[in-house]
ROLUMLUM-273167 format. One record per residue (C-alpha): residue in one letter; chain; x negated, y, z. Coordinates in steps of 0.5 Angstrom, whole numbers, padded with zeros to 4 digits, always signed. Each point is the difference from the previous one (the first is absolute). Layout:
REM residues N
  pakol  torvex   east  north     up
      A       A      X      Y      Z
...
This chain:
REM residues 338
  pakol  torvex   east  north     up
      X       A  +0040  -0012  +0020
      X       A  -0001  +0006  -0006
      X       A  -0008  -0003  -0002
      X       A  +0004  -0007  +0000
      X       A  +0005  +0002  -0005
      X       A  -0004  +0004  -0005
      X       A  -0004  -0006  +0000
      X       A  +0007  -0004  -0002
      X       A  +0001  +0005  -0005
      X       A  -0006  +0000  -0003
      X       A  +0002  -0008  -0001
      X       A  +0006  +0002  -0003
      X       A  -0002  +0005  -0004
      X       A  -0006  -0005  -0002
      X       A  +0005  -0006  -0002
      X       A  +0004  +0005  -0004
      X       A  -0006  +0002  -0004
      X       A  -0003  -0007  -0002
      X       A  +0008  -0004  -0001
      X       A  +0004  +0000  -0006
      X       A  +0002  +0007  -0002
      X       A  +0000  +0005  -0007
      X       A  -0007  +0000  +0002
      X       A  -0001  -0006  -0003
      X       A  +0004  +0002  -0007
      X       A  -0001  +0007  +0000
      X       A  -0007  +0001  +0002
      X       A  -0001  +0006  +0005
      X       A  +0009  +0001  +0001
      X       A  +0002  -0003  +0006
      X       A  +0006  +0003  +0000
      X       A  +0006  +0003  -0004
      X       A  +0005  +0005  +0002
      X       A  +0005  +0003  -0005
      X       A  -0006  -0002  -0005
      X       A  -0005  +0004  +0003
      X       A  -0005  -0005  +0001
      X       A  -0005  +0000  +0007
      X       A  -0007  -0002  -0001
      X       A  -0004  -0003  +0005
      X       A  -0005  +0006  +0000
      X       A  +0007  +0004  +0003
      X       A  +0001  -0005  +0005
      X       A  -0007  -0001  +0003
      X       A  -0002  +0008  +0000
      X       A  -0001  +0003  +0006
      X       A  +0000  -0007  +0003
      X       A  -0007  -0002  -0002
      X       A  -0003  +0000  +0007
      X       A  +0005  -0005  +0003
      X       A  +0001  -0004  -0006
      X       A  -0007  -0001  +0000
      X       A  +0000  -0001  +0008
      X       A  +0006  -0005  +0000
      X       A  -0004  -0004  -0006
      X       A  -0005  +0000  +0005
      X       A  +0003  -0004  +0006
      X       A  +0003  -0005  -0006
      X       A  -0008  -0001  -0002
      X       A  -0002  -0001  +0007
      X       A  +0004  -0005  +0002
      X       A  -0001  -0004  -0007
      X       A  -0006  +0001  +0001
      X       A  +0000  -0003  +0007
      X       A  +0004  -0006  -0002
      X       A  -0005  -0001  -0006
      X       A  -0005  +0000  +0005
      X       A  +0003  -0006  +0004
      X       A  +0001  -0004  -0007
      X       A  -0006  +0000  -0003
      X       A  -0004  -0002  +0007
      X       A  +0004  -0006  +0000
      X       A  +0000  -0002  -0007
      X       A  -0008  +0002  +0001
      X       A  +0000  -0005  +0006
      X       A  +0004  -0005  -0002
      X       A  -0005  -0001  -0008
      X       A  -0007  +0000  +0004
      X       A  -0002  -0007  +0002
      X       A  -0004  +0003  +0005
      X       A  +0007  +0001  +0004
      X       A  -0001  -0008  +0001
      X       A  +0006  -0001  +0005
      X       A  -0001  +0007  +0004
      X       A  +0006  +0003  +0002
      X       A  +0001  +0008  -0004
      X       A  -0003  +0003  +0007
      X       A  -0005  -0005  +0000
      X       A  -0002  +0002  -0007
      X       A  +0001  +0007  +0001
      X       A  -0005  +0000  +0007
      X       A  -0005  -0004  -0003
      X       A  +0000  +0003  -0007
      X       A  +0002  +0008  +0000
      X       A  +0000  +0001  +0006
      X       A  -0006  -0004  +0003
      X       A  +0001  +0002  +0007
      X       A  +0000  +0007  -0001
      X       A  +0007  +0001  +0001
      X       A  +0000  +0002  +0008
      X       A  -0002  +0007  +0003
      X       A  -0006  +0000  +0005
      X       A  +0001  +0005  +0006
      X       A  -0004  +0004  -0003
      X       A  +0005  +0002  -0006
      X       A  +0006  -0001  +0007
      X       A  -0004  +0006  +0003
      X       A  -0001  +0004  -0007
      X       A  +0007  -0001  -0001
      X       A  +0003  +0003  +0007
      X       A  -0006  +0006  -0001
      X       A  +0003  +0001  -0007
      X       A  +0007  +0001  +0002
      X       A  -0002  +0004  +0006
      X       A  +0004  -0006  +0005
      X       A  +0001  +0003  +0007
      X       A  -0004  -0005  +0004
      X       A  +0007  -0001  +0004
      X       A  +0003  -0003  -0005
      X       A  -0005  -0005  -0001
      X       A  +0001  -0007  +0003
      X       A  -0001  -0007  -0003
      X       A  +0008  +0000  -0003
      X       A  -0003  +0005  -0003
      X       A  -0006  -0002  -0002
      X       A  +0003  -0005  -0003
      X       A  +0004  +0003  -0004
      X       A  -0005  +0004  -0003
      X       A  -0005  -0006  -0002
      X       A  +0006  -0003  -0004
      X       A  +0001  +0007  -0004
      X       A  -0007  -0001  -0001
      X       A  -0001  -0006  -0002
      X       A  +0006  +0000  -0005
      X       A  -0004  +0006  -0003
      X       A  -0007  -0002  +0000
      X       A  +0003  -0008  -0003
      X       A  +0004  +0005  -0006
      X       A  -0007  +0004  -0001
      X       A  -0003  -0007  -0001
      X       A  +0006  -0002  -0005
      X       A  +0000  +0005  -0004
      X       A  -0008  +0000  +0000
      X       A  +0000  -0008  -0002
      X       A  +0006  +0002  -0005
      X       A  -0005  +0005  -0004
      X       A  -0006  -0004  +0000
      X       A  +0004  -0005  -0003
      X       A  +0004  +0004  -0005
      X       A  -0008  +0002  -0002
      X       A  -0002  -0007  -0002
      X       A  +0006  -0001  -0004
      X       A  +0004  -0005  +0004
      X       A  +0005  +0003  +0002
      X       A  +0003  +0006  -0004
      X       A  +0006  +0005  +0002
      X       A  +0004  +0003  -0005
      X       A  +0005  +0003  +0004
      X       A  +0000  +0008  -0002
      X       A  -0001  +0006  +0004
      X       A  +0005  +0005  +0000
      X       A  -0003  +0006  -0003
      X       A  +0000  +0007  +0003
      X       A  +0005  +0005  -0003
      X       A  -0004  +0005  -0003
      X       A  +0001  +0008  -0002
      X       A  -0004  +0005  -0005
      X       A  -0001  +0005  +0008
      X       A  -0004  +0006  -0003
      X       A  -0005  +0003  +0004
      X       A  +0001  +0007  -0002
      X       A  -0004  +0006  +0004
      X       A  -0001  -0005  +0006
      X       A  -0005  +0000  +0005
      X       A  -0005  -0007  -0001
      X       A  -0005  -0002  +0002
      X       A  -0004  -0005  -0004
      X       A  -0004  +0000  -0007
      X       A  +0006  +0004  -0003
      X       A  -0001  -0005  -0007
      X       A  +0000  -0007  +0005
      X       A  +0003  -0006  -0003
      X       A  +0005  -0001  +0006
      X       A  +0004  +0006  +0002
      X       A  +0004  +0000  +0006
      X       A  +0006  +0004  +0002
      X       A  +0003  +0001  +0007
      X       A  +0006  +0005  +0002
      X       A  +0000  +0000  +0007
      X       A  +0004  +0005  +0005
      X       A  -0005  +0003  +0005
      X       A  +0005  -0001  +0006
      X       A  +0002  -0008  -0001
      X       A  -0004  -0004  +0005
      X       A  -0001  -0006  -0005
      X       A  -0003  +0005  -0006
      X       A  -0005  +0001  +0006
      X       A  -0002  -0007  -0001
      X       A  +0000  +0001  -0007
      X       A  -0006  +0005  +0000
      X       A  -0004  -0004  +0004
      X       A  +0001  -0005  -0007
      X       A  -0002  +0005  -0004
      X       A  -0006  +0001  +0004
      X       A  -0002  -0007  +0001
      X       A  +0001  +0000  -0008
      X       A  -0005  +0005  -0001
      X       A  -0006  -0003  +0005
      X       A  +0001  -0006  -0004
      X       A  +0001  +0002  -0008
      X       A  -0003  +0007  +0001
      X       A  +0001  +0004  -0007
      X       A  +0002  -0007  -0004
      X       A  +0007  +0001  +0002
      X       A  +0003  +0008  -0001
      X       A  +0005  +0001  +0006
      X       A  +0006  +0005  +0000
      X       A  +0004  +0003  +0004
      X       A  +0007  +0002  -0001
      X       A  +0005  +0003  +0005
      X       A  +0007  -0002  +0001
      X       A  +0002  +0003  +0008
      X       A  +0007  -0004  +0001
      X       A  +0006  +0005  +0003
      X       A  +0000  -0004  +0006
      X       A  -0008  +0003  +0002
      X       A  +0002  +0007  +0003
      X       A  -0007  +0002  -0002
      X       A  -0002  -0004  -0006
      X       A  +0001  +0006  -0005
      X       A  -0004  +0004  +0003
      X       A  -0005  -0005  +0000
      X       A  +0000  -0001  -0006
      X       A  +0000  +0007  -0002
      X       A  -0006  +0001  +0005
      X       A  -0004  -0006  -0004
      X       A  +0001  +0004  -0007
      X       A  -0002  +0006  +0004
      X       A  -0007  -0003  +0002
      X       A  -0001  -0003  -0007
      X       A  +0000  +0006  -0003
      X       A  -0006  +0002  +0004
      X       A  -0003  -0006  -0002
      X       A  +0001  -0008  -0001
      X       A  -0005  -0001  +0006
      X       A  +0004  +0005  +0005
      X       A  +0007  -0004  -0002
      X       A  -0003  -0007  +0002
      X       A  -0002  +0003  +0007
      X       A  +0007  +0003  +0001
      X       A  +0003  -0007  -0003
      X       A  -0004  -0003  +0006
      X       A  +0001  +0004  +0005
      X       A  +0008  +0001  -0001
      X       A  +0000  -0009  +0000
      X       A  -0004  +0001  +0006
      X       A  +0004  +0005  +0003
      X       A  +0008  -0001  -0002
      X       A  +0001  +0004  +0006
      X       A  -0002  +0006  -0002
      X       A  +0004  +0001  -0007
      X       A  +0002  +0007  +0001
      X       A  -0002  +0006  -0004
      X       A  -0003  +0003  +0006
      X       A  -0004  -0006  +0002
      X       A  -0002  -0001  -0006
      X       A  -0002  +0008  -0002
      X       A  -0004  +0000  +0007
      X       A  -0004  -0007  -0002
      X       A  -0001  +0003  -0007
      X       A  -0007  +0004  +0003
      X       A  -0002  -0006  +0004
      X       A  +0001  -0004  -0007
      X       A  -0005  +0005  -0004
      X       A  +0006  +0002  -0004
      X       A  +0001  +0009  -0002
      X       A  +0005  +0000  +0006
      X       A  +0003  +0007  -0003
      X       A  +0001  -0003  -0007
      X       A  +0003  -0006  +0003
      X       A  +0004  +0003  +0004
      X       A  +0003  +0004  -0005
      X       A  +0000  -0006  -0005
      X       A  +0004  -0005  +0004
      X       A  +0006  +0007  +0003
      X       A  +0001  +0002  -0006
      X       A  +0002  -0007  -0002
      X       A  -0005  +0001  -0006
      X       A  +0000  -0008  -0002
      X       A  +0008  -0003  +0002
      X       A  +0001  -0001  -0007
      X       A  -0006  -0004  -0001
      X       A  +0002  -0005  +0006
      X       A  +0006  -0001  -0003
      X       A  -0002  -0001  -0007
      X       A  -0004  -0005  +0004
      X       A  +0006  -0003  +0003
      X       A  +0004  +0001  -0007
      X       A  -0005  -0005  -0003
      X       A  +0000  -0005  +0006
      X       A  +0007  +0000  -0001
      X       A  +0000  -0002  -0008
      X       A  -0006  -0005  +0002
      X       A  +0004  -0004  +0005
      X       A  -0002  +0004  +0007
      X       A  +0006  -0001  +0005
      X       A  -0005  +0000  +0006
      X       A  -0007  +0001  +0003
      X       A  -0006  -0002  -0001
      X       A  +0001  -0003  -0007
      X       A  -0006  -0001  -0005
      X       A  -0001  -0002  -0007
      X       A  -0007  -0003  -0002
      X       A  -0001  +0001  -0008
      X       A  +0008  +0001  +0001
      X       A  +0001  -0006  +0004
      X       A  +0005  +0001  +0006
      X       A  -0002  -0001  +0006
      X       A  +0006  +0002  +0005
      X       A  -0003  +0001  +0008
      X       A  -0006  -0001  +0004
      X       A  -0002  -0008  -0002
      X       A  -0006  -0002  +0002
      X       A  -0006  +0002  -0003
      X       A  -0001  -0006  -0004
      X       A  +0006  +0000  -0004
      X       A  -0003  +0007  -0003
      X       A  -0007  -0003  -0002
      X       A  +0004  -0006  -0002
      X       A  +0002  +0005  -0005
      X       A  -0006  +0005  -0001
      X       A  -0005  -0006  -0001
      X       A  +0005  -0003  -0005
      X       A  +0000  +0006  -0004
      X       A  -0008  +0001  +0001
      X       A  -0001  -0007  -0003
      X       A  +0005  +0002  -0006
      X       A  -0003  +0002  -0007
């Protein structure tokens, strides 16, 4: 119920934007209290994620409803359709008969998402192959409608929202990367928060695929409701102080380990990382970096940050553990740019 209200809200607020207003006579104001004018940057600050989140599903249902209208009108202008019916037409000529899923892809699929072989029937079986198939056919679709916008006969001109972007300084950070790349990308993460866990395997894949061509950085931001966050985060900071090589391993090994967060668990693992057991010790009890991670923090908070992990590529805001792709959406866009 709340995900369905924000939604309805981010369609008011929306609505609110685009219709009549003082906007419209007075540039950026929006409003006028007493003759203290507000502007729209005012309204929108502090919510650019969700603004950006709410115009997003807007896009994605215009976009599916474009998608509809520019196949009839495709199928309904070619003389090939000669009688066919639209799914006649879309079988033979989009589709072409690709539009079924094998066993095999059934089999793959119940492996994939590590089905119980109890709950495995043919209702069920069946259920799964209509799921697949409404994939694969949208696959096929989606893949015909960019074979045809490349030759011209269609175009699309529907915008894309764009992603809210900050000026996030990367400052004394651990990195890893050419420290001069064309694309730098910042994480604040909280080392106990399962989610941020997926967010390291993100960045690692990020590495194998890019290698030094994207700078990565790593800031904290421990959120109050992990009893062991801010120790962590101190710990990590201990460890970067020995070397940037010895904070990634313990960045791996806390994710890897969110269980074992307290500062005695972690000052008896030091050794074991390769880390100066002593100095560590002595670093992460006398608190020496807490200031720092709530510097981190302070400068998430300015940049937008309400949870965790939350990423900015050349200060794009991705907000949460998407998939891998939206990221080399974004990375390879940015590469590709003069």
């Amino acid at each position: 119920m709340q995900r369905s209200s924000r939604f309805i809200l981010g369609l008011v607020v929306l609505f609110f934007l685009s219709g009549p207003s003082m906007a419209s006579k007075k540039g950026d104001v929006i409003a006028v209290v007493n003759g203290k004018e507000i502007t729209k940057g005012e309204l929108e600050k502090g919510i650019e994620s969700e603004l950006f989140e709410a115009r997003m599903k807007v896009y994605e249902i215009q976009r599916e409803k474009l998608k509809t209208l520019i196949l009839k009108t495709f199928m309904g202008s070619d003389p090939k359709k000669n009688g066919l019916t639209n799914d006649q037409y879309l079988e033979k000529f989009i589709l072409k008969g690709k539009g079924t899923p094998s066993k095999a892809d059934i089999k793959a699929f119940i492996k994939e998402r590590k089905i119980p072989a109890a709950q495995i029937n043919d209702y069920a079986k069946e259920r799964i192959k209509k799921f697949l198939s409404f994939q694969l056919k949208k696959e096929l679709i989606d893949s015909w409608l960019q074979a045809q916008q490349k030759t011209g006969k269609i175009q699309v001109l529907l915008g894309r929202p764009s992603r809210p972007t900050f000026n996030v300084a990367v400052g004394q950070s651990p990195f890893f990367g050419d420290k001069n790349a064309k694309v730098t990308l910042v994480e604040f993460s909280d080392f106990q928060c399962p989610f941020c866990a997926k967010g390291a395997k993100i960045l690692k894949q990020i590495k194998e695929k890019y290698g030094d061509k994207v700078k990565v950085v790593f800031k904290n931001f421990p959120l109050p409701f992990h009893k062991h966050a801010q120790t962590a985060a101190e710990a990590s900071l201990c460890a970067h102080e020995q070397g940037v090589a010895h904070f990634w391993k313990l960045h791996d090994h806390m994710f890897e380990n969110q269980n074992m967060l307290k500062k005695e668990d972690l000052i008896s693992k030091a050794k074991g990382l390769g880390l100066k057991e002593k100095s560590f010790k002595s670093c992460l009890e006398g608190k020496k970096y807490a200031k720092r991670v709530k510097a981190d923090m302070d400068e998430g908070k300015v940049v937008g940050v309400k949870s965790t992990p939350t990423f900015f590529i050349n200060g794009q805001m991705i907000n949460g553990a998407h998939p891998i792709k939206v990221f080399t959406d974004i990375i390879d866009g940015e590469l590709s740019s003069k």
